[in-house]
Legacy VTK file of the C-alpha trace (Angstrom):
# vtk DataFile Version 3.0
C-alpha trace
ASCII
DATASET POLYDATA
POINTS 391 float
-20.724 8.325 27.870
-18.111 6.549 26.101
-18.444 3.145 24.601
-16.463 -0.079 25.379
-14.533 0.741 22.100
-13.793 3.803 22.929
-12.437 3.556 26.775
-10.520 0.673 25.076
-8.527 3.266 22.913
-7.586 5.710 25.959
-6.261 2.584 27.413
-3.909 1.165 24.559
-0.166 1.445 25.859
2.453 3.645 23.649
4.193 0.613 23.396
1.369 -1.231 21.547
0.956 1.843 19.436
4.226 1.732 18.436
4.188 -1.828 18.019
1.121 -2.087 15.801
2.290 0.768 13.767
5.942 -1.008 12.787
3.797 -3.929 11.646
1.609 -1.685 9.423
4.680 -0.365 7.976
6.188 -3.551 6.964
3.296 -5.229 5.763
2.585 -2.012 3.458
6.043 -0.694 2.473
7.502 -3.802 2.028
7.579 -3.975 -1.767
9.170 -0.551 -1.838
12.468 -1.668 -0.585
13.433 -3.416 -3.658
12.122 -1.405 -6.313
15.026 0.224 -7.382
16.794 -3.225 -8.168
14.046 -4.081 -10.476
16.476 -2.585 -13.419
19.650 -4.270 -12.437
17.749 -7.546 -11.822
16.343 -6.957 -15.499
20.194 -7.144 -16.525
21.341 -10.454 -14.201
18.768 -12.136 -15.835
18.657 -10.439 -19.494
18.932 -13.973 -21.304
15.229 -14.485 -20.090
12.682 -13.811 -22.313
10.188 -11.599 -21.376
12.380 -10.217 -18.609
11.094 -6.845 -18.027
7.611 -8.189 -17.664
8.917 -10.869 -15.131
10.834 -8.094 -13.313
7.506 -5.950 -12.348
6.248 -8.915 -11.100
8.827 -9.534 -8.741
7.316 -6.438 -6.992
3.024 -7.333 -8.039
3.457 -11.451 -7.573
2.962 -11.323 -3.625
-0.009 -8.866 -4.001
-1.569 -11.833 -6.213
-1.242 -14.049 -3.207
-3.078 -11.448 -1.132
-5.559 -11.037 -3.364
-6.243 -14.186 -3.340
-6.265 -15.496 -0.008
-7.059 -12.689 2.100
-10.376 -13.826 2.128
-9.822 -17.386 3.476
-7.189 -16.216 5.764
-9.962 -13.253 7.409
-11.869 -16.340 8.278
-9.316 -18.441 9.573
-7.755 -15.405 11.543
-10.772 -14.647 13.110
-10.510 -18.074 15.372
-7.007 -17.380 16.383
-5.311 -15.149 18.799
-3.972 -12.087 16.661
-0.757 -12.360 18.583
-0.144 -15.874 17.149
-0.954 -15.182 14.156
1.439 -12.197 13.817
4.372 -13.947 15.367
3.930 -17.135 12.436
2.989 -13.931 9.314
6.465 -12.141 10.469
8.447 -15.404 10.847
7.311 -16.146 7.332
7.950 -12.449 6.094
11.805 -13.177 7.246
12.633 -15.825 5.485
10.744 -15.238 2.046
11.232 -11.852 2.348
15.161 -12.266 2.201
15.216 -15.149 -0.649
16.505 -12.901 -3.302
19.895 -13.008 -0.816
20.525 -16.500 -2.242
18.093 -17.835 -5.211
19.544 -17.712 -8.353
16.558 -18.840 -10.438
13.482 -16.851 -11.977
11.328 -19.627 -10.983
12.078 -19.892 -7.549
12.842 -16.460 -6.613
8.842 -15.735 -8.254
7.865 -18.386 -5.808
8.964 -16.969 -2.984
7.265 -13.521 -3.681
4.439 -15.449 -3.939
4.676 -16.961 -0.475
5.744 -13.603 1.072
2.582 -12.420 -0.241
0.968 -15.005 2.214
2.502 -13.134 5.347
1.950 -9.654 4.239
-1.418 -10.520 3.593
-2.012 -11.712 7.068
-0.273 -8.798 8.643
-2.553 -6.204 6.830
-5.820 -8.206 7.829
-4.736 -7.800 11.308
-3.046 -4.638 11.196
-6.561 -2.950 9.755
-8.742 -4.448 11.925
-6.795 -3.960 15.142
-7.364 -0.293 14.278
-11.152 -0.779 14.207
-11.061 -2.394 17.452
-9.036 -0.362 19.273
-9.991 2.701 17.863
-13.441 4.798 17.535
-14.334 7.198 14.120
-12.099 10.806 14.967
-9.715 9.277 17.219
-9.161 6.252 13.981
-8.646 9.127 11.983
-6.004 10.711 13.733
-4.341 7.602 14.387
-4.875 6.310 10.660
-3.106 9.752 9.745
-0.205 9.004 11.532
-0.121 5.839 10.734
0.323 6.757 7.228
2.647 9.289 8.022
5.055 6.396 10.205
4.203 4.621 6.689
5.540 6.525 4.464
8.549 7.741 6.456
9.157 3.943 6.873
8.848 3.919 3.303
11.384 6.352 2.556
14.019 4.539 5.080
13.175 1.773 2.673
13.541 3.393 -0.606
16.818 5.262 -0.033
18.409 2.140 1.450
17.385 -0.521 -1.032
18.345 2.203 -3.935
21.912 2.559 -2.150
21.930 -1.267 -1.684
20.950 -2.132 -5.401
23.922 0.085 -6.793
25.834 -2.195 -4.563
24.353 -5.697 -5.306
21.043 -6.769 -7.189
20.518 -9.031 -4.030
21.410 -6.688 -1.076
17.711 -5.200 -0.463
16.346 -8.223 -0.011
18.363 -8.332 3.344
16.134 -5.595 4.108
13.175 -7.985 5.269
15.089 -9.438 8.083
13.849 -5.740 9.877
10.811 -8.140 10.538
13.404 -10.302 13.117
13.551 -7.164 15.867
9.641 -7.082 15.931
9.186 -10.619 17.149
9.937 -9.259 21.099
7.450 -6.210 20.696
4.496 -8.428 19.456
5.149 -10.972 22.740
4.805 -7.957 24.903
2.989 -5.470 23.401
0.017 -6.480 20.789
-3.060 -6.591 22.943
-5.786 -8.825 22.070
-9.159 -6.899 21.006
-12.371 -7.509 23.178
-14.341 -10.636 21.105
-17.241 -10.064 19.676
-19.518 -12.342 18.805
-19.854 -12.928 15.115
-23.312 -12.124 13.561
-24.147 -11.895 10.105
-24.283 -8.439 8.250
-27.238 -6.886 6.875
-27.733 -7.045 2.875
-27.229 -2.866 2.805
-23.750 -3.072 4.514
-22.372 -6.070 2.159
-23.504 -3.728 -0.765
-21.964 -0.077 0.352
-18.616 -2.436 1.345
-18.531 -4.185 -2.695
-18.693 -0.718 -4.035
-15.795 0.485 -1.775
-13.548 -2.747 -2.770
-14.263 -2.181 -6.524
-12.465 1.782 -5.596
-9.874 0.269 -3.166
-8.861 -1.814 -6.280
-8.810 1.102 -8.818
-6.892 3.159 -5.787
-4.000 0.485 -6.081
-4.319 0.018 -9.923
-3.794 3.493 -9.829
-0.872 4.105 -7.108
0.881 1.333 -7.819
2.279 2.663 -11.353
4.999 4.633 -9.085
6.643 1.083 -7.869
6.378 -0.545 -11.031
6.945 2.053 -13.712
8.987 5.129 -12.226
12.182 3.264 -11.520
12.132 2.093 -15.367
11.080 6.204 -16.266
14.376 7.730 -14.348
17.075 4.735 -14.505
16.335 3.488 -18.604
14.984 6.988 -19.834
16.698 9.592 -17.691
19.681 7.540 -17.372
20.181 7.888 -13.355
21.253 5.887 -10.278
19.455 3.780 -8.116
20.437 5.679 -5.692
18.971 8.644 -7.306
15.366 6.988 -8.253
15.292 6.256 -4.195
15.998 10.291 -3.662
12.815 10.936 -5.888
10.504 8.217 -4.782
11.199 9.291 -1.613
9.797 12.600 -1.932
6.304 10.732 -2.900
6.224 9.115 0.443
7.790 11.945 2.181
4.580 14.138 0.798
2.225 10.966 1.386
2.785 11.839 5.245
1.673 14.990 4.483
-1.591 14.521 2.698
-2.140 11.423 5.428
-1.441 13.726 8.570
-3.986 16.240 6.659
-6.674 13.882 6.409
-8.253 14.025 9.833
-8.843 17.670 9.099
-10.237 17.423 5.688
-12.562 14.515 6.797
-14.036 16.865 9.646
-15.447 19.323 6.183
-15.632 16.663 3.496
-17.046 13.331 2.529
-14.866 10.007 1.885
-16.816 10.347 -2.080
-15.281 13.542 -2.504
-12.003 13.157 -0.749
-12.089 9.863 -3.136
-12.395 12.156 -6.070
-10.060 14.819 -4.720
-7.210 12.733 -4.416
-7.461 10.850 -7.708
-7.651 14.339 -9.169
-4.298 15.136 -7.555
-2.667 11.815 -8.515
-3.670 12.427 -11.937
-2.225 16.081 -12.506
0.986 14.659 -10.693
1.309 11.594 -13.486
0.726 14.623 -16.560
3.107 16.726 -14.597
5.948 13.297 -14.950
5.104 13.072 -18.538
5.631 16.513 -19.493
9.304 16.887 -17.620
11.966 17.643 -20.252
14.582 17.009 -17.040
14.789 14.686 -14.595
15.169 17.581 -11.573
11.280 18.506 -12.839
10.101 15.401 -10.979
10.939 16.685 -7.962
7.730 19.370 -8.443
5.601 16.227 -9.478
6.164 14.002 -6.708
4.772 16.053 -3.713
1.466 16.394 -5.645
1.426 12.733 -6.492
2.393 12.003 -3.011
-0.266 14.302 -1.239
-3.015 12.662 -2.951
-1.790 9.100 -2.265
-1.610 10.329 1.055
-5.639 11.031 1.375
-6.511 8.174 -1.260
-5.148 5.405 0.633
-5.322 6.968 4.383
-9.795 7.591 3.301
-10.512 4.191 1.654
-9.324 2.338 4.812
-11.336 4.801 6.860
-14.206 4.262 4.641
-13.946 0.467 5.029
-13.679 0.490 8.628
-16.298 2.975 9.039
-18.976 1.417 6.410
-18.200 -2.576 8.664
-20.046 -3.616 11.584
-17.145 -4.490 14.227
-18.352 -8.424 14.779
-17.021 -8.431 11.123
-14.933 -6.340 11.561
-12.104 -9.207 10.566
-14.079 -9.875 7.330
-14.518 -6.759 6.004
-11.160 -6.224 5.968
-9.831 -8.980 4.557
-11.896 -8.626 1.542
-10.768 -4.852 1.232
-6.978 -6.055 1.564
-7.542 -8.291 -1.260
-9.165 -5.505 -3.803
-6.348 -3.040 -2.641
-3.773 -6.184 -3.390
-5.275 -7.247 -6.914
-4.808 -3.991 -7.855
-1.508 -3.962 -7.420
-1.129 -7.089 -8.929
-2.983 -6.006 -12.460
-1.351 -2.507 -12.131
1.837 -3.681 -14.229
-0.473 -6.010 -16.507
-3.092 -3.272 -17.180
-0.909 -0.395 -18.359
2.249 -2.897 -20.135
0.362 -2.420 -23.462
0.330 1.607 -22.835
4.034 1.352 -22.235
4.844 -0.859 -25.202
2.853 1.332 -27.596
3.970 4.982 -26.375
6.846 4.245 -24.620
7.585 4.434 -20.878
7.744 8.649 -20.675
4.145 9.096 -23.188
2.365 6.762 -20.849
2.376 8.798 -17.887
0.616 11.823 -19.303
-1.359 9.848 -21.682
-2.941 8.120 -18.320
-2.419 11.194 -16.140
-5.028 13.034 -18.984
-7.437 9.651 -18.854
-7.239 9.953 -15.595
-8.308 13.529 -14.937
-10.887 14.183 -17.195
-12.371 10.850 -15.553
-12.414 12.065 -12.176
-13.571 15.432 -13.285
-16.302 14.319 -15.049
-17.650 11.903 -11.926
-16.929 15.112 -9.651
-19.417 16.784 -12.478
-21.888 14.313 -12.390
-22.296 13.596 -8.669
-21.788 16.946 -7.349
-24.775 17.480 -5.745
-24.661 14.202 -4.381
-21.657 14.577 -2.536
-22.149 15.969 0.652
-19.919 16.529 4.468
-20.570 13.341 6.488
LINES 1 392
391 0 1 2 3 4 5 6 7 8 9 10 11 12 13 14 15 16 17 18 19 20 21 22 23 24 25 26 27 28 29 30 31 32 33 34 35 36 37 38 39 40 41 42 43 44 45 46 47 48 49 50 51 52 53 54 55 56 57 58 59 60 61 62 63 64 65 66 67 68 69 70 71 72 73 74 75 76 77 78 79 80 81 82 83 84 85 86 87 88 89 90 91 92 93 94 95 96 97 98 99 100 101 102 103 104 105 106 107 108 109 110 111 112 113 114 115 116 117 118 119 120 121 122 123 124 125 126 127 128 129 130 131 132 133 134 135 136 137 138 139 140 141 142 143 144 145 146 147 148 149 150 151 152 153 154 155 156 157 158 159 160 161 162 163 164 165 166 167 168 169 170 171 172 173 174 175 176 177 178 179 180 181 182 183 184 185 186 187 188 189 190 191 192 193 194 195 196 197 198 199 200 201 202 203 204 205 206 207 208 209 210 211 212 213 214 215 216 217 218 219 220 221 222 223 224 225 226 227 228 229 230 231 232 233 234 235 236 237 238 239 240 241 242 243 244 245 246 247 248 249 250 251 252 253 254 255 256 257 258 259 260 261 262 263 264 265 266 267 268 269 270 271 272 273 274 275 276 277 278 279 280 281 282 283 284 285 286 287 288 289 290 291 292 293 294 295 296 297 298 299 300 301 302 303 304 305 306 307 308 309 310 311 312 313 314 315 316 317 318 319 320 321 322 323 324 325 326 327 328 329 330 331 332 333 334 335 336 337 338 339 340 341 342 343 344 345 346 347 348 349 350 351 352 353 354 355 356 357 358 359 360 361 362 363 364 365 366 367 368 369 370 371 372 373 374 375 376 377 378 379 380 381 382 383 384 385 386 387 388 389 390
């Protein structure tokens, strides 16, 4: 017979669906949407020192903030109403979101990233865990696949608008955050509250298998989050192209995200989340050599599917793998803590590989990182083979 959490998924509306996968969207693709005006910010404020560093972290400051505080916030969300909660984390998404419409300062406009950061972080806490409570293992799966797919489709909305926007205007794609202003009617009528649980402690056994998941959510991110930072800088400064143009491309990562997402559900059936771990770093890392290597900038079109197919299972299988490994009275927690590994490695992403760049230069780094990358994965895939076995 089917448990409470279980008849509680048959019974969630289309409308909540829908609703609860616009607000995983925004709190995950957000960043994307002003990527491609990283460059053109770079020259409205080229009498700053330092610039181009300061410019990557207009895009890794607010995944400081969640790094930071998801943690508190998991524990202060988990006495509120997750309704509430959302309507204040989207309010707060608007209007930091859209600051770069109207700041005119490096100081201020970094500030406000960092206070956006405080909204998305809430949104993913809640976002993640409603999935664990309204959801049970294959049917999460499915759902986490096509939430990943609405993701990165979402994504690509945002990327080929804020690339057409920044040819425009530095400024314009921050407009793009006031999306967040039609959600506010859907979460009044359509985010259900979770059945409560009532919080115990976990057992010493789960809080270790969930610290070595966080450490590979992190590298995930430090990983992932090199396309954002680094790939608008490869095709606009190296290949000399549009913004418009560097949208078209990232695009096709999240187009062929969906695709390695949507497969997941299938591939989890056969495979474990180790080795799907393993399998998409692999990918990721052939795609990055692949970006390296290209003479033109039309060759990145071959290297993006691959990189986006195995972001696709990477980020779709260690959310699984959280939400699988976490007792649900923690539920809340556990997730939290996993939003702020995935968010601090975005945040060190740009910091980590800056002294690659400035030492090989911006094309060099991608293969030289791709190779690391590889023969890393390869060798763990070596080493733990027999370990590695079909949940």
């Amino acid at each position: 017979m089917a448990d409470k959490a279980s008849i509680l998924s048959m019974h969630i509306s289309l409308a909540t669906k829908i609703t609860l996968l616009l607000l995983t969207m925004i709190a995950m693709m957000s960043n994307v949407a002003i990527i491609t005006t990283l460059p053109h910010l770079k020259e409205h404020f080229s009498q700053l020192k330092d610039i181009e560093f300061y410019s990557r972290l207009i895009i890794t400051l607010p995944s400081l903030a969640v790094a930071f505080l998801s943690p508190f916030l998991g524990h202060l969300i988990y006495k509120f109403k997750r309704r509430h909660v959302t309507l204040v984390a989207v309010i707060f998404f608007c209007v930091f979101g859209s600051a770069g419409l109207y700041l005119d300062n490096m100081q201020s406009l970094l500030l406000s990233r960092a206070l956006l950061g405080i909204s998305i972080a809430t949104l993913m806490i809640i976002t993640t865990s409603l999935v664990g409570d309204y959801f049970e293992e294959e049917a999460r799966h499915k759902y986490m696949g096509l939430q990943s797919t609405f993701t990165a489709v979402g994504g690509m909305l945002f990327l080929l608008s804020g690339g057409y926007l920044s040819d425009l205007n530095w400024r314009y794609p921050f407009g793009i955050y006031l999306i967040g202003l039609l959600y506010i009617p859907l979460i009044i009528l359509y985010l259900k509250e979770p059945l409560t649980h009532q919080e115990q402690e976990s057992d010493e056994k789960e809080k270790n298998s969930l610290l070595g998941i966080y450490f590979l959510a992190f590298l995930v991110m430090l990983v992932f989050y090199i396309m954002p930072t680094q790939f608008p800088f490869l095709i606009i400064e190296h290949f000399k192209q549009s913004g418009t143009y560097t949208g078209t491309v990232i695009a096709t990562v999240f187009v062929c995200n969906a695709i390695g997402a949507l497969a997941y559900s299938k591939l989890k059936k056969h495979l474990s989340f180790t080795l799907l771990y393993l399998i998409g770093m692999i990918l990721v890392s052939i795609s990055f050599i692949l970006i390296g290597l290209s003479k033109e900038v039309g060759q990145l079109y071959l290297s993006a599917p691959i990189l986006g197919i195995g972001a696709g299972i990477l980020i779709t299988n260690i959310i699984a793998w959280v939400l699988h490994k976490s007792s649900k009275q923690r539920r809340v927690k556990s997730t939290a803590y996993a939003t702020s590994a995935l968010f601090l490695g975005q945040f060190f992403s740009p910091i980590v590989f800056h002294p690659i760049i400035l030492n090989f230069g911006i094309k060099d780094f991608f293969w030289l990182v791709g190779l690391g990358l590889f023969l890393i994965s390869i060798l763990f895939l070596t080493v733990l083979w027999k370990k590695i076995r079909p949940l």
